[in-house]
C-alpha positions in Angstrom: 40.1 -8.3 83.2 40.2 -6.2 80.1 40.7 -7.5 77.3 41.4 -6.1 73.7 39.2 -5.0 70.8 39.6 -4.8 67.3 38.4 -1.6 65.9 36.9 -1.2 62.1 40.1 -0.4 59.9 42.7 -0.3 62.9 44.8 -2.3 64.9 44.0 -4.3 67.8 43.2 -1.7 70.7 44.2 -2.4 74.4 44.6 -1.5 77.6 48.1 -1.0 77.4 47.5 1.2 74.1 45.0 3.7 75.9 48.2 3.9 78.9 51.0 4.5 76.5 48.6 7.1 74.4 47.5 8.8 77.7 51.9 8.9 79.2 52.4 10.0 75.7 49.8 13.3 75.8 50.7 13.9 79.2 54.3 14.6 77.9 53.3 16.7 75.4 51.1 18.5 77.5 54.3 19.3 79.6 53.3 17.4 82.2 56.5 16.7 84.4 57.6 13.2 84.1 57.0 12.6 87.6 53.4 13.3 88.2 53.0 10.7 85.1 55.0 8.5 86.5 52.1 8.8 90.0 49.3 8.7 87.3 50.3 5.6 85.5 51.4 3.9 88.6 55.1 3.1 88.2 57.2 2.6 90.8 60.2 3.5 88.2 61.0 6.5 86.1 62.9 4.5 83.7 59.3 2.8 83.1 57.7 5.8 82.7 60.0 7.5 80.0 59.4 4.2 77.8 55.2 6.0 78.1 55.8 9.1 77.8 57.9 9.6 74.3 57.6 12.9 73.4 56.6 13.3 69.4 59.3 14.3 67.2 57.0 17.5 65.9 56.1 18.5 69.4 60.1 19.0 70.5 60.5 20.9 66.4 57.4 22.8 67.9 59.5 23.9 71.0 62.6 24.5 69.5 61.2 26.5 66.8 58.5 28.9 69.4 61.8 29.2 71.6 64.5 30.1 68.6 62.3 30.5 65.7 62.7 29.4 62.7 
C-alpha cells in the first residue's frame, strides 16, 4: 500500500498527487487525452479529463504562438 508523506514546507504528498501531476504534464505535453487515459488506467474519459487539466498559461501559450499577441 502506499501511503502518504509529508514533505519539509509542503503539503501532504500522495499517490494520487504524483497521478494527477503526471495526467496534468502529459496534457501539456500534448499528449492526446486518450493515451493518458491507457497510462493512468481509466476505463472512462470523463475520469481522465478531471487528471489532465490543462494550465491556464499553457492554453495563453497556445493561443498566443498560434495568433500572436
Amino acid at each position: 500500500m502506499v501511503r502518504g508523506t509529508e514533505l519539509k514546507g509542503r503539503d501532504r504528498l500522495n499517490f494520487h498527487s504524483l497521478r494527477h501531476s503526471c495526467g496534468a504534464w502529459l496534457a501539456s505535453k500534448g499528449v492526446s487525452e486518450r493515451i493518458i487515459q491507457e497510462i493512468l488506467g481509466h476505463s472512462s474519459t470523463q475520469t481522465t479529463q478531471k487528471y489532465s487539466h490543462v494550465a491556464s498559461s499553457a492554453v495563453e501559450g497556445a493561443m498566443e504562438k498560434t495568433f500572436g499577441s
